[in-house]
C-alpha positions as CSV (number, residue, x, y, z in Angstrom):
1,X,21.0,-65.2,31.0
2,X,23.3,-64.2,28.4
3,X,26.0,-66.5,29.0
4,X,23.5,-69.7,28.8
5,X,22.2,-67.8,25.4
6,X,26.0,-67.6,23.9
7,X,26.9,-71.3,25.1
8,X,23.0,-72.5,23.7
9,X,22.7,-74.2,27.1
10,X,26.0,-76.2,27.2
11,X,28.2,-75.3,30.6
12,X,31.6,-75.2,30.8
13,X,33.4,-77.7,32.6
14,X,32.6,-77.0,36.7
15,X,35.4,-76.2,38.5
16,X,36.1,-78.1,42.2
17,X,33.9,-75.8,44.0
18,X,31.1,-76.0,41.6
19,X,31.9,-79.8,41.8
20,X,31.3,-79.6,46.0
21,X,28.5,-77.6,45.8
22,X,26.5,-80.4,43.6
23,X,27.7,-82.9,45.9
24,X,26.0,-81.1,48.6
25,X,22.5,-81.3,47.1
26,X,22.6,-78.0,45.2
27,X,20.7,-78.0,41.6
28,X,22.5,-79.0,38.6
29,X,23.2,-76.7,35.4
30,X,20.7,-77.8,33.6
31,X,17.9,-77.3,36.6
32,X,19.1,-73.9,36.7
33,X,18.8,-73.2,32.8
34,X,14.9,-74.4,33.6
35,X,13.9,-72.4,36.1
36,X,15.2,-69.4,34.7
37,X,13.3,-70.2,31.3
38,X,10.3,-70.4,33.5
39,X,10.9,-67.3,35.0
40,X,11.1,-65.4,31.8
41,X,8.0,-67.0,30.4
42,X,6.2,-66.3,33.7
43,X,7.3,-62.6,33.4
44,X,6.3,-62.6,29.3
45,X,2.8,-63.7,30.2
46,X,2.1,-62.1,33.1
47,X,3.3,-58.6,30.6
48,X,1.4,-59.4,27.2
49,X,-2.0,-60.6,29.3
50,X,-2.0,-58.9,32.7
51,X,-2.2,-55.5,31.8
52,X,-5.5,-54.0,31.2
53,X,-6.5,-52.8,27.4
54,X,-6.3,-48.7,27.3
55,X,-7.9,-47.4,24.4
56,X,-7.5,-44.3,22.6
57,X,-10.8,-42.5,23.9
58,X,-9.9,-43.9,27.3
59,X,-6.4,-41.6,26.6
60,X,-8.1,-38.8,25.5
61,X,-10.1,-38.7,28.3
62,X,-7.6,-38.6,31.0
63,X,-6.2,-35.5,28.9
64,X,-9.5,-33.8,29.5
65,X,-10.3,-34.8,33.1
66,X,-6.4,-34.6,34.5
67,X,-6.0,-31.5,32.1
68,X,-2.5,-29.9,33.3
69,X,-1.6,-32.5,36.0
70,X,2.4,-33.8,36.0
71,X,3.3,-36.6,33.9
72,X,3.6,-38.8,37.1
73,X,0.1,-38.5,38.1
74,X,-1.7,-39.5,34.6
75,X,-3.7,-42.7,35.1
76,X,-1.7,-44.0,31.9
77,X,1.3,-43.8,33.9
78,X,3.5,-46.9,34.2
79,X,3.0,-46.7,37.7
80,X,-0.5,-46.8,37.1
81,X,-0.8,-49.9,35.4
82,X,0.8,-52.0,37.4
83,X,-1.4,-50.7,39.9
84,X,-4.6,-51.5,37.7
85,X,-3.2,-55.0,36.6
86,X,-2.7,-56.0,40.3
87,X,-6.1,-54.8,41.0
88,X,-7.5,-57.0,38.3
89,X,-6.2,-60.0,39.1
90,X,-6.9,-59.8,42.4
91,X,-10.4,-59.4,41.7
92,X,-10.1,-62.6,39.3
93,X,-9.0,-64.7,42.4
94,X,-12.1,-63.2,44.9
95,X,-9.2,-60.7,46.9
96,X,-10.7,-57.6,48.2
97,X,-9.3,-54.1,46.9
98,X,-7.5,-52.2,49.1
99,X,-9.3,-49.3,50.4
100,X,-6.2,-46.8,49.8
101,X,-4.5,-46.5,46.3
102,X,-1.2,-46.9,45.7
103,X,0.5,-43.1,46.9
104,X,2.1,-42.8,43.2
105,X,-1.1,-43.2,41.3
106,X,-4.2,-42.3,41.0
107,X,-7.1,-43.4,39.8
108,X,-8.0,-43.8,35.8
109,X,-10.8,-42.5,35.4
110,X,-12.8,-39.4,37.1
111,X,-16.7,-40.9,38.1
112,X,-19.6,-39.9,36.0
113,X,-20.4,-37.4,38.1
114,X,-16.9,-35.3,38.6
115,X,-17.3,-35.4,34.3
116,X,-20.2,-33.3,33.8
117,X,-18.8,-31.0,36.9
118,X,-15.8,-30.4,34.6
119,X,-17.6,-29.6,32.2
120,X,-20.3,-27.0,33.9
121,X,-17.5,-25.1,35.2
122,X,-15.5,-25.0,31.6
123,X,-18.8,-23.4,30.2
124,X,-19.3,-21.2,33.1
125,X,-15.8,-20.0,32.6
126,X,-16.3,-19.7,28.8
127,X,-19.5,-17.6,29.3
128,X,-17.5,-15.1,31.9
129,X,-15.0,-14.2,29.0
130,X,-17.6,-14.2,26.3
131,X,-19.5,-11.6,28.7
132,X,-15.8,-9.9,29.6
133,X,-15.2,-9.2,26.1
134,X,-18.1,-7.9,25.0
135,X,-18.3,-5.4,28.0
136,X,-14.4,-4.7,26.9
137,X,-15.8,-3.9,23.5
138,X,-18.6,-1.8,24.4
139,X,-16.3,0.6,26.7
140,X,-13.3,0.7,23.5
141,X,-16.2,1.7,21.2
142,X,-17.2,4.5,23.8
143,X,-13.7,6.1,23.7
144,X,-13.4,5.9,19.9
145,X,-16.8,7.7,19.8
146,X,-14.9,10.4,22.7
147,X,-12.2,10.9,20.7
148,X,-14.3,11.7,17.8
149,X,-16.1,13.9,19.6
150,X,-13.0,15.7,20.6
151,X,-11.2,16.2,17.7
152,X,-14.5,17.5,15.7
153,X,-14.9,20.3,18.7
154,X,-11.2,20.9,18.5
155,X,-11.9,21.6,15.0
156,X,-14.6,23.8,15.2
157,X,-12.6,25.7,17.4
158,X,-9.4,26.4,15.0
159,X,-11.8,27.2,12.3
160,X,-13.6,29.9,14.1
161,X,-10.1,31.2,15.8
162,X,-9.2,31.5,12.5
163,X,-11.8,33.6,11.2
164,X,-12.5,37.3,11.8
165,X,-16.2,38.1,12.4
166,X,-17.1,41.3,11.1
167,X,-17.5,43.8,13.9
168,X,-21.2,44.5,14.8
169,X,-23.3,48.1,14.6
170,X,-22.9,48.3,18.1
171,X,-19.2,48.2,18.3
172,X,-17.0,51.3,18.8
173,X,-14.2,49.6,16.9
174,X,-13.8,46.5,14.3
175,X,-12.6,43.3,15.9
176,X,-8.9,44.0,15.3
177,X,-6.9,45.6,18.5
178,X,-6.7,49.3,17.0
179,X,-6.6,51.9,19.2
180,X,-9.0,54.9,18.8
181,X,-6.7,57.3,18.0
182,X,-5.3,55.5,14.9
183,X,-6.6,57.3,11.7
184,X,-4.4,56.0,9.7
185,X,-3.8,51.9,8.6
186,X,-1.2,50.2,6.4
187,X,-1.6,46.9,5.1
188,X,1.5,44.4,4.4
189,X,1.0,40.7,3.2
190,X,3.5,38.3,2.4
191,X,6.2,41.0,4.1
192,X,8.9,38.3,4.4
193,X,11.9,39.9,6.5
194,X,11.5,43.6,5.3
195,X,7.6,45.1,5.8
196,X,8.3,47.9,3.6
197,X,6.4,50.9,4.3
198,X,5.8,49.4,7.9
199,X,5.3,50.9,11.3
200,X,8.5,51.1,13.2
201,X,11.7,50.9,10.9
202,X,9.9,52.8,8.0
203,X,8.0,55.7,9.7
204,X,8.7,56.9,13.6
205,X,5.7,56.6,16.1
206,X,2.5,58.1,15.4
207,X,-0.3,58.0,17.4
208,X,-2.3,58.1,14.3
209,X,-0.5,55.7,12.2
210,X,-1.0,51.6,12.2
211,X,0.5,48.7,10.2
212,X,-0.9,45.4,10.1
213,X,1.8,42.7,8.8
214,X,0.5,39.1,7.2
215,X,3.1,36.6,7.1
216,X,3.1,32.9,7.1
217,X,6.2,32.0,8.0
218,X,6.7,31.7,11.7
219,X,10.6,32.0,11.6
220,X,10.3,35.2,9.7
221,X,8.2,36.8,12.7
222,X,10.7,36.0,15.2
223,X,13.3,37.5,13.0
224,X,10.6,41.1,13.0
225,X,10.2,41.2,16.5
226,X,14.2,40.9,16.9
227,X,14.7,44.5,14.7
228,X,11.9,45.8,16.3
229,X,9.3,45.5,14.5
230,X,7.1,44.1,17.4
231,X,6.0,47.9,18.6
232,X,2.0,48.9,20.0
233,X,1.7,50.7,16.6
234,X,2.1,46.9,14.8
235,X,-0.2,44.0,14.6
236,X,2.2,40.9,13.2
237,X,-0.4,38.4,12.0
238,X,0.6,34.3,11.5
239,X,-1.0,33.6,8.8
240,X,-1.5,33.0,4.6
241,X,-4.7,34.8,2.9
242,X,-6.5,33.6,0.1
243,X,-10.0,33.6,-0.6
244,X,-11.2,31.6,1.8
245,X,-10.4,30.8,5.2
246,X,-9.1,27.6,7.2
247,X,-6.2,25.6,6.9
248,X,-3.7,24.8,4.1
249,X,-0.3,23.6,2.6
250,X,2.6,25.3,3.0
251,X,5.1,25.1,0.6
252,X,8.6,26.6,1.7
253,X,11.3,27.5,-0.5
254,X,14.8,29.4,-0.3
255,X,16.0,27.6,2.7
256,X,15.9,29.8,5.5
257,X,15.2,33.0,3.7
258,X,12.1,31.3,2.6
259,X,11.0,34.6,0.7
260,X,9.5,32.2,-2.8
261,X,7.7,30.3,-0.2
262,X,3.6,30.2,-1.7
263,X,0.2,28.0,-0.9
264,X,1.1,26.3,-4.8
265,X,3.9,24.2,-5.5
266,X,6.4,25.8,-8.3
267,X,5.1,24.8,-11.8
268,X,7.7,22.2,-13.5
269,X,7.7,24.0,-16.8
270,X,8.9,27.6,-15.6
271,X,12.9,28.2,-15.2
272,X,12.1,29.0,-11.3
273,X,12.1,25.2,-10.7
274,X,15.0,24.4,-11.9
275,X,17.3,27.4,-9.9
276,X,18.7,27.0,-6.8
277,X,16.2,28.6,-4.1
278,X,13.6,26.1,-5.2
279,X,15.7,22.7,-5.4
280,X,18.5,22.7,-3.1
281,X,16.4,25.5,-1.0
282,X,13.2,23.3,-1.0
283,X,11.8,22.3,2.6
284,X,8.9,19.5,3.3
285,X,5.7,21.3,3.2
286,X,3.9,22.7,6.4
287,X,0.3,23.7,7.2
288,X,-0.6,27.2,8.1
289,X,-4.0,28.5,8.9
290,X,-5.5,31.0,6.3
291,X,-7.6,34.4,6.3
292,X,-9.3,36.3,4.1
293,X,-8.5,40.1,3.1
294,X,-12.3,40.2,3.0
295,X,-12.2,39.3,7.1
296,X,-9.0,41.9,7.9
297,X,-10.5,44.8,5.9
298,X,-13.7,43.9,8.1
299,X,-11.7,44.2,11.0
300,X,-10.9,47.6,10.0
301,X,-13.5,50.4,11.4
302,X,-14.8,52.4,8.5
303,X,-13.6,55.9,9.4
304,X,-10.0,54.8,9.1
305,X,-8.1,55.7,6.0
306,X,-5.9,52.7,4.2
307,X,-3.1,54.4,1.9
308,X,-1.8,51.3,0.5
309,X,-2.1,47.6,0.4
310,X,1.2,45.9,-0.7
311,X,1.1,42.3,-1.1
312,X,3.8,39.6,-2.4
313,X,2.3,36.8,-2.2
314,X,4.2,33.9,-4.4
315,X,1.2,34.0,-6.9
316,X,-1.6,34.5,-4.5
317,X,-1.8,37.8,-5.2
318,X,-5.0,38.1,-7.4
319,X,-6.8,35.8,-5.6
320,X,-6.7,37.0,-2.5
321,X,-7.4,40.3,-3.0
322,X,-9.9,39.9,-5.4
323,X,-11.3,38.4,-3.4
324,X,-12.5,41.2,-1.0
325,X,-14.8,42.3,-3.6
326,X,-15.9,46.0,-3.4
327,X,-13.9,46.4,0.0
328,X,-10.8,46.8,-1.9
329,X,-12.1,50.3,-2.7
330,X,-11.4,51.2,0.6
331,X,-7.2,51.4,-0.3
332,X,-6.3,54.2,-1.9
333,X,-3.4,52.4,-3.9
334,X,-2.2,48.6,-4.8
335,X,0.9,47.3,-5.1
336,X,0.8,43.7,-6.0
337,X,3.3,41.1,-7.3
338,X,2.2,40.4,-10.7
339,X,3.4,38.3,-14.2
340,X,3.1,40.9,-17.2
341,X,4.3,40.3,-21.0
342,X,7.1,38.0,-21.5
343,X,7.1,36.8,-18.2
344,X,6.1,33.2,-16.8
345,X,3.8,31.8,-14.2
346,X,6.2,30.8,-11.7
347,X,3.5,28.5,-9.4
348,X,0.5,25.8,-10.5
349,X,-2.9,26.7,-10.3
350,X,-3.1,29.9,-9.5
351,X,-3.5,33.2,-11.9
352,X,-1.8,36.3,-11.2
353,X,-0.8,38.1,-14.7
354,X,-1.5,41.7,-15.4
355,X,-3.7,41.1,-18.1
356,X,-6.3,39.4,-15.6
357,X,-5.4,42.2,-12.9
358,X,-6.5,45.3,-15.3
359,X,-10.3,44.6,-15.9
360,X,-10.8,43.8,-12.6
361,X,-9.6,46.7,-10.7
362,X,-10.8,48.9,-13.4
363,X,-14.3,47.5,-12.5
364,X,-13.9,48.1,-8.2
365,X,-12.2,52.1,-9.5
366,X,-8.3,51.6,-10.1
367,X,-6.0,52.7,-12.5
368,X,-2.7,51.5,-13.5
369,X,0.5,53.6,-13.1
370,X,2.3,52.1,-16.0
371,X,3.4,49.6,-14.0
372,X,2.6,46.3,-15.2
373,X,4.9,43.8,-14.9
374,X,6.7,42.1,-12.0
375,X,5.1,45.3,-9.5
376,X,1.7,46.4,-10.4
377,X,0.6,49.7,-9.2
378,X,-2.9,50.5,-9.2
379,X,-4.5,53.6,-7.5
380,X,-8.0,54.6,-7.2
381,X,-9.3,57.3,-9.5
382,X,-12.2,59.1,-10.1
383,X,-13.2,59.2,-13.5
384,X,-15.5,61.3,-13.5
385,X,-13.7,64.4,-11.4
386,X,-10.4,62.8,-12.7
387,X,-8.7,62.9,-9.1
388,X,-6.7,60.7,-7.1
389,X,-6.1,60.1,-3.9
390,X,-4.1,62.7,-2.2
391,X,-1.2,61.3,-0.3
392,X,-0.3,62.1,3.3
393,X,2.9,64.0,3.6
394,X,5.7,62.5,5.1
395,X,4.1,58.7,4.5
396,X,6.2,56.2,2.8
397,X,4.6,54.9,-0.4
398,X,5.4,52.2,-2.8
399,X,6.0,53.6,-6.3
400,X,5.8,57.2,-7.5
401,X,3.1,59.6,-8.0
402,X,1.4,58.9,-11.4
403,X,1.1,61.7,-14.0
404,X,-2.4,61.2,-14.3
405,X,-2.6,62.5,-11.1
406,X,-0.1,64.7,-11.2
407,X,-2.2,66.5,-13.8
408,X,-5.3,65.9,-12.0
409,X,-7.1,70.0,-11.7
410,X,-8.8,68.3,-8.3
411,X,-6.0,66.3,-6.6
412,X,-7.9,66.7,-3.1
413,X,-11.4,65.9,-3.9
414,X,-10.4,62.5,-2.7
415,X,-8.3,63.0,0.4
């Protein structure tokens, strides 16, 4: 067709064989220009009227019938049409449809009755999930409520591990694993790496003699079990004390050492924070569990003598053992970590200066050495028969013999 559009209907001159072939009876040019103009208009028609009208809901329902069938077997499928145009003009001109479709189509449109079908099963599906999830949701809820459950009886747990009932009437012994034949109990907190006076290193074994070590720091325990201080006349106890029991912050300093490590951060405006051990030293905090002195001294049968509590506790000091009440009477000398004149409070929130320290253990029945600043030694006294304490000879102590007891015209009224 294109070379009759170029040449606007107007032929070339024939050659000889187009010549013969006319003379035979064959059509002219200009017949054949006709027909195929007839042709083309035949084919435009038969395009523009013969196909059947799809409209957009007619679309939109195939989507939702045919759902996620190929491409090639959508009833708006070219193949398709064709089919549907043939089949309408047949039935224009009385012919009877053929029983079988074509094998590449299918037909347009699902009947009335496949539709709601469809549809019931969509719904049934939808209420299947709807009940799936909710049954889904029930059983997550039940775990959450388990794992609740759990971690408030794992709780309860570590808080009563953590704290030392007081030993009942009926009990031979306090709660603590001392033998019988100890008579004799010293008491270390805060010891760091060198529990001095301490059972072991300090003193050789004696069946009568105990020492129970307080120290926070893990690391630190290893490192007393390594020089030996891990004997059956020891009790090495993991822990912080305060005055009350559970579970707390750790903050370590000092690196490895870790002997300025405390329960309180260092205090920005003290000289401490700005030195070494507690900047370059400085570790992320931990948690360690906490007991009371009030709980250990519990632990303690009556009858037992303690010769001295020494404590170093990074600030903790008067809190802790304070803390005991009239219990600390049972020691028959302190020696405590303490801030006196001209000296600063190294750690926040926590009071441990001498001038607190005095009226209260004059109160529970202890006198000060004259030592009142950095070390505080206290040591029970009897006003009254103006006595101390007698020492045990050949037991270490921290800190001389005062004069006041020295002097005192009864020194064994209190042994």
């Amino acid at each position: 067709l294109q070379p009759l559009l170029a040449t606007k209907g107007r032929y070339p001159r024939p050659n000889i064989t187009m010549h013969v072939e006319w003379e035979r009876g064959l059509p002219r040019p200009n017949r054949l220009r006709n027909a195929c103009s007839s042709l083309l208009l035949l084919v435009a028609i038969w395009t523009l009227y013969g196909l059947p009208q799809r409209t957009e809901a007619a679309f939109i329902d195939d989507r939702r019938v045919l759902g996620g069938r190929a491409l090639q077997q959508a009833s708006w499928h070219p193949a398709n049409f064709r089919n549907s145009a043939r089949g309408s003009r047949r039935s224009e001109y009385g012919i009877q449809q053929p029983s079988q479709q074509h094998p590449d189509s299918i037909a347009d449109h699902s009947t009335e009755a496949e539709q709601p079908a469809a549809t019931t099963q969509d719904d049934e599906r939808l209420k299947n999930l709807e009940a799936l999830n909710a049954r889904l949701q029930k059983q997550i809820k039940g775990l959450q409520k388990h794992v609740e459950d759990l971690k408030q009886e794992v709780h309860i747990a570590a808080s009563k591990s953590l704290h030392l009932e007081a030993p009942s009437e009926d009990a031979p012994r306090g709660a603590l694993p001392i033998p019988a034949s100890v008579k004799y109990v010293y008491i270390n907190l805060g010891s760091s790496y060198d529990p001095w006076p301490a059972c072991g290193k300090s003193m050789p074994y004696d069946p009568e003699v105990m020492c129970i070590v307080v120290e926070p720091l893990f690391r630190v325990h290893a490192a007393l079990r390594e020089r030996g201080y891990n004997t059956n006349s020891t009790i090495l106890i993991t822990a912080a004390v305060s005055n009350k029991p559970g579970l707390s912050t750790f903050h370590e300093y000092a690196g490895d050492y870790g002997a300025a490590s405390s329960l309180s951060t260092v205090s920005d405006t003290s000289s401490a924070s700005k030195t070494l051990p507690y900047v370059k030293g400085k570790r992320p905090p931990s948690v360690t569990p906490v007991i009371t002195l009030s709980a250990l001294l519990s632990g303690i049968p009556e009858h037992i003598r303690i010769p001295q509590i020494k404590t170093d506790m990074q600030g903790y000091d008067f809190l802790a053992l304070t803390g005991a009440g009239e219990q600390l009477s049972r020691a028959d000398e302190i020696w405590n970590e303490c801030y006196g004149v001209g000296e600063e409070d190294m750690y926040t929130g926590v009071n441990n200066r001498f001038s607190s320290w005095e009226p209260q253990m004059t109160k529970l029945g202890f006198k000060n050495t004259g030592q009142n600043s950095h070390d505080c030694h206290f040591v029970r006294f009897n006003a009254s028969t103006k006595s101390c304490p007698t020492r045990i000879p050949g037991f270490p102590y921290n800190g001389g013999v005062p004069r006041f007891c020295r002097s005192s015209p009864n020194n064994n009224a209190m042994h």
